[in-house]
C-alpha positions as CSV (number, residue, x, y, z in Angstrom):
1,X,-5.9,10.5,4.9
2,X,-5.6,11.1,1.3
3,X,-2.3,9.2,-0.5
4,X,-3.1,10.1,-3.8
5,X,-5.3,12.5,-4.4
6,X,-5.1,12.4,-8.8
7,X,-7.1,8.7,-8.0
8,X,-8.5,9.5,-4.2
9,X,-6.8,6.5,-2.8
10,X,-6.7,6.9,1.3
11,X,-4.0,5.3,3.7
12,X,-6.5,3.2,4.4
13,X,-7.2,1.6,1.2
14,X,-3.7,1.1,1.0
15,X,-3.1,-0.7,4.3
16,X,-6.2,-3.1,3.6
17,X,-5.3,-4.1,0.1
18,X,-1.7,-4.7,1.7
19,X,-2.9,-6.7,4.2
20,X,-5.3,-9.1,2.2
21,X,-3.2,-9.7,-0.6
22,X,0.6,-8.7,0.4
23,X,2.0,-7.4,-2.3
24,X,6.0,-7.7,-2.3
25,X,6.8,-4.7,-4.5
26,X,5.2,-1.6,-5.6
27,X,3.9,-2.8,-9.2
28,X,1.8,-5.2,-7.4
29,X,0.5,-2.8,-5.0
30,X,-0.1,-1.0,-8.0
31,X,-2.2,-3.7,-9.7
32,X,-4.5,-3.8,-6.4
33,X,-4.9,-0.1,-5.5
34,X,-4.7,2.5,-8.3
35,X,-2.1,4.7,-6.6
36,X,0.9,6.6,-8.7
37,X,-0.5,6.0,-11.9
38,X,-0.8,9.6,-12.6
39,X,1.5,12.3,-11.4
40,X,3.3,10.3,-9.3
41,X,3.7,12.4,-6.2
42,X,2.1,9.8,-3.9
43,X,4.6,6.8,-4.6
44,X,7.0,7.8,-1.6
45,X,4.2,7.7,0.6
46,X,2.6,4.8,-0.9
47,X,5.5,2.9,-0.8
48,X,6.3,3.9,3.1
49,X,2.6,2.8,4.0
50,X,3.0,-0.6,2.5
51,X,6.6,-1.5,3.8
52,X,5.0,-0.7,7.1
53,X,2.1,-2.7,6.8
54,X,4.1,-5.7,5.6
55,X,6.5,-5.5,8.7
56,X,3.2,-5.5,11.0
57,X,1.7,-9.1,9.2
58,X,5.2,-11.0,9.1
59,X,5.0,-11.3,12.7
60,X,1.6,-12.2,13.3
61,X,1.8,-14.9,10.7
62,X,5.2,-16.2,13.3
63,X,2.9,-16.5,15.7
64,X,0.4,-18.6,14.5
C-alpha cells in the first residue's frame, strides 16, 4: 500500500528501512525513506507503521 503518494513510498519501504536501520524518531525515518517531505498527509501513517515495526524487533533482539 501506498503511504505517501507525493514521493510513492509503500508500507513496505517503510517497514524495511525500519527494520535495517531503526530509526528512533520520525526525522530519522525521514532521512532513510523520503516520506512527509511534501504535503504532509502521510506522517500519521508513517509514523504508526514505524512505531509498529519497532515494537515487533525489540523483542526479537530479547531473545537472542
Amino acid at each position: 500500500m501506498y503511504v505517501c503518494l507525493c514521493n510513492a513510498v509503500s508500507d513496505k519501504a517503510i517497514r524495511t528501512a525500519v527494520r535495517l536501520h531503526q530509526p528512533q524518531t520520525f526525522q530519522q525515518l525521514k532521512r532513510l525513506v523520503l516520506v512527509g517531505t511534501q504535503c504532509g498527509k502521510c506522517v500519521c501513517v508513517a509514523r504508526r507503521i514505524m512505531e509498529d515495526e519497532l515494537q515487533h524487533i525489540a523483542p526479537l533482539e530479547n531473545i537472542a
